[in-house]
MARDREN-537313 format. One record per residue (C-alpha): chain; x, y, z. Coordinates in Angstrom, 3 decimals, always signed. Example, Ala and Ser with C-alpha at 12.3 -4.5 7.8 and 13.67 -1.06 7.14 Angstrom:
   cadena         xx         yy         zz
        A    +12.300     -4.500     +7.800
        A    +13.670     -1.060     +7.140
END
This chain:
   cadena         xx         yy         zz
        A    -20.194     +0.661    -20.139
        A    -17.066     -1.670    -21.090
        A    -16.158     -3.510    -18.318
        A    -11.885     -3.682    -17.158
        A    -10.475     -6.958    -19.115
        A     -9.247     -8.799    -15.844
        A     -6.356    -12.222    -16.729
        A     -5.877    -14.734    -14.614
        A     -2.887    -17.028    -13.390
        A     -3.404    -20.636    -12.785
        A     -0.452    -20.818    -10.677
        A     -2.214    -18.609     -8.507
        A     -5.173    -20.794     -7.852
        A     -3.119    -22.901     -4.289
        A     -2.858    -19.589     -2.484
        A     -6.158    -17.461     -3.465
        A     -7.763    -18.549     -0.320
        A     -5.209    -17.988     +1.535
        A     -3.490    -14.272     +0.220
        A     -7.132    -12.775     -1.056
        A     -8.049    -10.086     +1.748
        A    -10.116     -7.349     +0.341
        A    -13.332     -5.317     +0.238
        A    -16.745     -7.582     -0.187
        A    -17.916     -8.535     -3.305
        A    -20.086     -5.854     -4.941
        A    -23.092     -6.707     -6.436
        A    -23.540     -6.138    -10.266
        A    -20.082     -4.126    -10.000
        A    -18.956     -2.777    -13.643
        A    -14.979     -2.720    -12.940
        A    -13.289     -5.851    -11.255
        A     -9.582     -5.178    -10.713
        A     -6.746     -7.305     -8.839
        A     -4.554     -5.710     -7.027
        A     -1.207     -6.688     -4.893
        A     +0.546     -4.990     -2.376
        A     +3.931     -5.691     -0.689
        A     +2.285     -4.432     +2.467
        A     +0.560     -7.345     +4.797
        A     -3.367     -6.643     +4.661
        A     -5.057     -4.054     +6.235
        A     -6.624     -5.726     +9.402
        A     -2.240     -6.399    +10.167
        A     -1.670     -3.075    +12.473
        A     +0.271     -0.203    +11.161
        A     +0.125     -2.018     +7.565
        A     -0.038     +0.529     +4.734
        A     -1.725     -1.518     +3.137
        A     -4.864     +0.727     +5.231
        A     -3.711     +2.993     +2.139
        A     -5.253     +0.505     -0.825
        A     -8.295     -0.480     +1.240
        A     -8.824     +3.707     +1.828
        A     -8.590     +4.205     -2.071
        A    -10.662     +1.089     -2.837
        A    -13.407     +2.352     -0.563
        A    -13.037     +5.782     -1.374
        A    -13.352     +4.179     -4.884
        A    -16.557     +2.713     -4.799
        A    -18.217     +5.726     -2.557
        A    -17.282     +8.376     -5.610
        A    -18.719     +5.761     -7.966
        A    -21.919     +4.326     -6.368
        A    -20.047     +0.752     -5.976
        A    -19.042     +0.058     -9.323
        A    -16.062     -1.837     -7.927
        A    -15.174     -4.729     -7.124
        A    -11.880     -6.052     -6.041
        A     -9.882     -8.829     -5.869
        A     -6.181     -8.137     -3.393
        A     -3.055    -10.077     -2.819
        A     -1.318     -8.935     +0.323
        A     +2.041     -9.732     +1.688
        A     +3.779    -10.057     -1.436
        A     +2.346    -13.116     -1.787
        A     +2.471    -12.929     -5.596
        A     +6.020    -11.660     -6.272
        A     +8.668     -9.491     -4.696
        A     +8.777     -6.302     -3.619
        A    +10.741     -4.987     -6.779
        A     +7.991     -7.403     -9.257
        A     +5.467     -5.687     -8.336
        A     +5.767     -3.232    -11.060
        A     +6.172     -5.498    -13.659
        A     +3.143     -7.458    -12.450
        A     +0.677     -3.919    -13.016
        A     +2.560     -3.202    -16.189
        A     +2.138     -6.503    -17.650
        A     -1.409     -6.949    -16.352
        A     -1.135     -9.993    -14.416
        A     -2.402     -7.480    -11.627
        A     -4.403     -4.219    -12.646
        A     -2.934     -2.339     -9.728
        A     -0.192     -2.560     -7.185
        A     +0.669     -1.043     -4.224
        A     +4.888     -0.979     -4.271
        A     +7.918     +1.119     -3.565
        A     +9.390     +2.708     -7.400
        A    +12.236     +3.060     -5.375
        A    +13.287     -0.424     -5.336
        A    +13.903     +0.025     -9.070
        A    +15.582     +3.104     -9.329
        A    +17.231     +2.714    -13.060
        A    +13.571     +2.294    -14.194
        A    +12.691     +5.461    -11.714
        A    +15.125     +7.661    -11.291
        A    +13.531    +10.841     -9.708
        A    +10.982     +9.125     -7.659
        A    +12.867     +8.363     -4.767
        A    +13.694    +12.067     -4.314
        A    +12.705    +11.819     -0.550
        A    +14.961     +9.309     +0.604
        A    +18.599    +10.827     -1.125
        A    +18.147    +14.013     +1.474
        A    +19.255    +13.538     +5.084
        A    +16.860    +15.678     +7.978
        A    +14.148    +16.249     +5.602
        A    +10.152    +17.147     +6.735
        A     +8.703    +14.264     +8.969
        A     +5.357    +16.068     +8.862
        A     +2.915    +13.918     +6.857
        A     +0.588    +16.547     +5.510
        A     +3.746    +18.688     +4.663
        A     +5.382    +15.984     +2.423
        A     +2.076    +15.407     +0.956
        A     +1.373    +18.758     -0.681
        A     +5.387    +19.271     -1.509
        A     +5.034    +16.014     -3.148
        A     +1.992    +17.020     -5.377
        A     +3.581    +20.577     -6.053
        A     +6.880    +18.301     -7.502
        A     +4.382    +16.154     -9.810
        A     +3.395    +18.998    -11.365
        A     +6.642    +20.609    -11.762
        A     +8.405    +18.069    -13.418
        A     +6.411    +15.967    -15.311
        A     +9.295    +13.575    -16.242
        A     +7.832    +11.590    -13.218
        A     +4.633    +10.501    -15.116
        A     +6.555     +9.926    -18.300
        A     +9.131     +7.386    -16.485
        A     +5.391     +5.380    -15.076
        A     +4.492     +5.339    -18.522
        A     +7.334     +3.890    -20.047
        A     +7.070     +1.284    -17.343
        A     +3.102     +0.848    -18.529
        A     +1.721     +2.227    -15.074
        A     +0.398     +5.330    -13.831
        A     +0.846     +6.826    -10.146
        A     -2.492     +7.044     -8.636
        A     -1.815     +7.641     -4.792
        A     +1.317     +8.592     -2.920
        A     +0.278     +8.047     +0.261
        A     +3.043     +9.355     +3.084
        A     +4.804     +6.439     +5.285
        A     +5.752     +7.287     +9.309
        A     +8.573     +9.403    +10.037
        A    +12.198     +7.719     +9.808
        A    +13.797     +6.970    +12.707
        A    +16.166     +4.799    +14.366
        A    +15.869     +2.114    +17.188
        A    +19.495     +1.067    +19.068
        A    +20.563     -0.926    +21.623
        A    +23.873     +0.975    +22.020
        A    +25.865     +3.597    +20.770
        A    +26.618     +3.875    +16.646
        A    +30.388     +3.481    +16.845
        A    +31.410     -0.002    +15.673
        A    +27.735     -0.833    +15.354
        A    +25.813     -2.817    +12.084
        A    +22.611     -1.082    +11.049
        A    +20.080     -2.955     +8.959
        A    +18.612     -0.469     +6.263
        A    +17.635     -0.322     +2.915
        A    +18.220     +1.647     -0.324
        A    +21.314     +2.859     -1.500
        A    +21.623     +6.432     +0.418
        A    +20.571     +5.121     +4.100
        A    +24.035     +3.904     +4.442
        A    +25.958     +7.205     +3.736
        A    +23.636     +8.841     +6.157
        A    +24.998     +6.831     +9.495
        A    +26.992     +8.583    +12.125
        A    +30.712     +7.861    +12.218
        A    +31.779     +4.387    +13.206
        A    +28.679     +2.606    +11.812
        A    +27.985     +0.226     +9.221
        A    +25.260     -0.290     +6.716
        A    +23.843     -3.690     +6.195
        A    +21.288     -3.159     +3.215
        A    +18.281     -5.606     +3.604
        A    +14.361     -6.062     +2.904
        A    +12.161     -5.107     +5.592
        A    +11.093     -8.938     +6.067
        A    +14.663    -10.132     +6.889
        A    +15.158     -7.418     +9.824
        A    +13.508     -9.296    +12.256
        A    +16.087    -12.745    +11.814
        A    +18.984    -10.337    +11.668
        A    +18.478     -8.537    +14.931
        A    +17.549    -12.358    +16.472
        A    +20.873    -13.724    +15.046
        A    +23.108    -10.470    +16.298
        A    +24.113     -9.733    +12.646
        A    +22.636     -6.112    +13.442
        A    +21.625     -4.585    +16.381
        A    +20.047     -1.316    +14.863
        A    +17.349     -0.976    +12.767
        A    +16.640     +2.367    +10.169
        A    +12.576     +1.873     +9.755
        A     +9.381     +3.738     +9.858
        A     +7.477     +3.380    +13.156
        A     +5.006     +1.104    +11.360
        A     +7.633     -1.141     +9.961
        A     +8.817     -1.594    +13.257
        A     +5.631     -2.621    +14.386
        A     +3.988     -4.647    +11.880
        A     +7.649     -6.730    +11.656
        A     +7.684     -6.863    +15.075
        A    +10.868     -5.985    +15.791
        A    +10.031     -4.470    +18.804
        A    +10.002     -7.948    +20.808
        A    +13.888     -7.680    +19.779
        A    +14.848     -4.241    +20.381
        A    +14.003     -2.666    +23.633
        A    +15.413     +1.308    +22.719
        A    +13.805     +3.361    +20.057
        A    +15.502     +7.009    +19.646
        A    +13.973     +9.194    +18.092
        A    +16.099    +10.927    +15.412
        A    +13.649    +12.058    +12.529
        A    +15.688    +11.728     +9.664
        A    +12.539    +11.751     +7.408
        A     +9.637    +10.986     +5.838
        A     +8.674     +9.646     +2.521
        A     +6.445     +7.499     +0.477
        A     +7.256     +3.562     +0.115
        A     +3.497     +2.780     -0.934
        A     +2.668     +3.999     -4.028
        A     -0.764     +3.026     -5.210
        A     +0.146     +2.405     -9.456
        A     -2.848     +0.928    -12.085
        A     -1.638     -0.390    -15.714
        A     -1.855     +2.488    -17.751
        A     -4.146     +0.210    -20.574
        A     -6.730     -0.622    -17.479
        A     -6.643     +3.120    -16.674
        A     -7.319     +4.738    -20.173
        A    -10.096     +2.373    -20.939
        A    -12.213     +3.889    -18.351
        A    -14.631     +6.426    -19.220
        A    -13.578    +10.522    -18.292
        A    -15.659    +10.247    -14.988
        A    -14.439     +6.900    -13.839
        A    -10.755     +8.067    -14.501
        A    -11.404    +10.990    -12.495
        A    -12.986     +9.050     -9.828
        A     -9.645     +6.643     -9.752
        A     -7.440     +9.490     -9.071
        A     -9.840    +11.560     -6.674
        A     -9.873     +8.824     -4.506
        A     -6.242     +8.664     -4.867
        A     -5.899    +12.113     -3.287
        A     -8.176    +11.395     -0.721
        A     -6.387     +8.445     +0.387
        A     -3.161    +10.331     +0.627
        A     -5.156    +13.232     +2.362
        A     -6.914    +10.628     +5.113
        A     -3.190     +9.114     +5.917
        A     -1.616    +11.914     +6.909
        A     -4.365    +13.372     +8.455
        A     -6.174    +10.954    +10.181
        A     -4.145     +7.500    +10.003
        A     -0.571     +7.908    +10.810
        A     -1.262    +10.013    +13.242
        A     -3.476     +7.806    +14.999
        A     -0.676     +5.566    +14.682
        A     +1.643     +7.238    +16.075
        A     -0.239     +8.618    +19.551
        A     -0.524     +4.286    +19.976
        A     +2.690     +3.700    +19.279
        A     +4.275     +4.466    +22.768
        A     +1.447     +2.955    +24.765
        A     +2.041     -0.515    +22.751
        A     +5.676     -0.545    +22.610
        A     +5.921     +0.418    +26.526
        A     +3.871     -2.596    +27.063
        A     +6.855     -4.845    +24.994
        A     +9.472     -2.934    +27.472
        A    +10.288     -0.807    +25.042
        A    +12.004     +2.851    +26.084
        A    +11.958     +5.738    +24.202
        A    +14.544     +8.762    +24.000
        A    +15.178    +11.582    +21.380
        A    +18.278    +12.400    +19.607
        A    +19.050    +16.058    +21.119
        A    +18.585    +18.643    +18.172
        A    +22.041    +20.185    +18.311
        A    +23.533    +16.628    +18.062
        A    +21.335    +16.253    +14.686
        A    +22.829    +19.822    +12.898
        A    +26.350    +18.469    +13.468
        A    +25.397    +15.015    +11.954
        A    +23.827    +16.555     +9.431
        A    +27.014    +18.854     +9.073
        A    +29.580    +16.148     +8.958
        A    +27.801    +13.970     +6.188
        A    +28.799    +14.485     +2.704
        A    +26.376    +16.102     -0.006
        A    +25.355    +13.322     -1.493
        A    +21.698    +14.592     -2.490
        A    +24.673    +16.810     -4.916
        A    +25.691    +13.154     -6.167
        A    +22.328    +11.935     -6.670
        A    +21.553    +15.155     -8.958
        A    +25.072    +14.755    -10.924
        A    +23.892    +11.064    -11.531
        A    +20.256    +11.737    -12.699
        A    +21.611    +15.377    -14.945
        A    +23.575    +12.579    -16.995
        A    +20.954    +10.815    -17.626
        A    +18.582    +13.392    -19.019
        A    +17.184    +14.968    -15.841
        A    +17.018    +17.964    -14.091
        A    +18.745    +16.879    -10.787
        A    +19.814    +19.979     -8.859
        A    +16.652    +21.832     -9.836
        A    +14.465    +18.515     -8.152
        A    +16.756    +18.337     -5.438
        A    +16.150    +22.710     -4.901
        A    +12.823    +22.650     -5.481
        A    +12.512    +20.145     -3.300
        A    +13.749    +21.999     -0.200
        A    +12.369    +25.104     -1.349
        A     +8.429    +23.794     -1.475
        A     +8.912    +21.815     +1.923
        A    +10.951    +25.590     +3.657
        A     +7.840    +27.641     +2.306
        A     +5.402    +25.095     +3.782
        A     +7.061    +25.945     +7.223
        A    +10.016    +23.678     +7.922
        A    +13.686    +24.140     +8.214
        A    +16.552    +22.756     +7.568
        A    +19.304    +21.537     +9.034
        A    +21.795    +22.400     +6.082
        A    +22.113    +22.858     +2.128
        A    +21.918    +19.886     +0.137
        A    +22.590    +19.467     -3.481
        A    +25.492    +22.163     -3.955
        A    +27.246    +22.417     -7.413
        A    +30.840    +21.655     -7.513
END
């Protein structure tokens, strides 16, 4: 069987020891593959990069240990936004990274995070998400353009913010483009990487935070920010598991098939078994840092949601220009996650 052609970087050689956290060596194993993630390693609590070791071991089980692998966590071998040039170009075979952070070169991918109040439920998100794959297969044809292919979508925590006071007048560290337009009256958006959060709070340039539970755990911010309210403006997926498409279609039938089963199953084992498990610890550990929890009252959240503009309508204008079918994504959308059993707070994505 024809082994995966792996490259390697000589500039790399000052940090392997220090950035190569992965699975142990396997013996006589047919496929060696490097892959990065943007996440810290899996042994870092409430990392997703759990989701890459889950695939990689998942991996090996379906194959009898034909696997070995070599991983670069933390970014350590290019920013977030690289990371998709570094599977596409094969410096790495896969990566673990956010499409999102390139949305001209991914359009549609970030569908999640351009509707306000959306499903927070991990297993919920998880089969919407595959039922949208399926419908619109413009999604795979944008990964290969870019020389990758989607192999996991595992779901991140649930959205939600963490204040010290009340919105009005208030900076709120966030990223993406939409975030911002989402904040209550009175607020504004300060649009950074996760990794600079924690000097921003420290320096009072912010003194709210828009993250996922684990973000605010594995950044630490909670040794900063002593409320977290609970708001659940969504969930979504930020660590998409990609391969270069060349490393991918060089595998045999049953290999290929074994790559993306254990892609499933890793999304399947985070929602079901990780986050959650996450998320019952969270309190205990944050109490400990003096942390104190409240939740945003659910009326409060319908007239938010009421006095925000439509931008998932925007978003679908923007993407119809360029070739894709925006209001149908952004309707299908709400219509896969309302017949899986939750509701929403309003319309999005109304024609004009």
């Amino acid at each position: 069987m024809k082994s995966i052609r792996r490259r390697t970087l000589s500039a790399l050689a000052a940090v392997v020891l220090a950035a190569t956290v992965g699975a142990p060596a396997v013996l006589g194993a047919e496929y060696k593959l490097r892959c990065a993630s943007i996440y810290p390693a899996p042994d870092v609590p409430m990392s997703m990069g759990k989701a890459l070791q889950i695939w990689q071991e998942e991996l090996n089980r379906l194959t009898g240990g034909k696997f070995a692998f070599e991983n670069f966590y933390g970014a350590t071998i290019g920013k977030g936004p690289e990371h998709i040039d570094l599977v596409g170009n094969r410096t790495v075979d896969v990566a673990q990274t956010f499409p999102w952070y390139t949305p001209g070169r991914f359009p549609i991918h970030g569908i999640t995070y351009v509707l306000p109040f959306g499903p927070s439920d991990p297993m919920l998100i998880v089969k919407a998400n595959r039922q949208l794959r399926e419908k619109f297969p413009q999604m795979v044809e944008d990964e290969k353009k870019n020389k990758v292919l989607l192999i996991s979508d595992p779901p991140g925590g649930v959205y939600d913010f963490r204040t010290i006071e009340d919105f009005k007048g208030e900076k709120v560290s966030l990223v993406g483009r939409y975030f911002g337009r989402w904040l209550p009256p009175g607020a504004t958006a300060v649009v950074r990487p996760m990794h600079d959060r924690y000097e921003l709070l420290q320096n009072g340039v912010v003194n709210i935070d828009l993250h996922p539970f684990t973000h605010f755990h594995f950044t630490k911010v909670y040794e900063l920010v002593k409320h977290y309210v609970s708001v659940g403006l969504m969930a979504g997926f930020h660590s998409q598991i990609l391969i270069n498409l060349e490393a991918f279609q060089q595998m045999p039938p049953e290999i290929r098939k074994a790559v993306l089963e254990a892609g499933r199953i890793a999304e399947d084992k985070m929602a079901l078994e990780v986050l959650p498990a996450w998320f019952k610890n969270c309190p205990a550990e944050f109490e400990k840092a003096g942390v104190q929890f409240s939740k945003f009252p659910e009326a409060e959240i319908k007239k938010w949601a009421d006095s925000l503009e439509d931008v998932p309508s925007e978003w679908a204008a923007e993407v119809e220009a360029k070739g894709y079918p925006g209001f149908a994504i952004v309707e299908f959308w709400q219509k896969a996650t309302s017949d899986l059993g939750f509701r929403w707070a309003r319309k999005w994505g109304v024609k004009k």
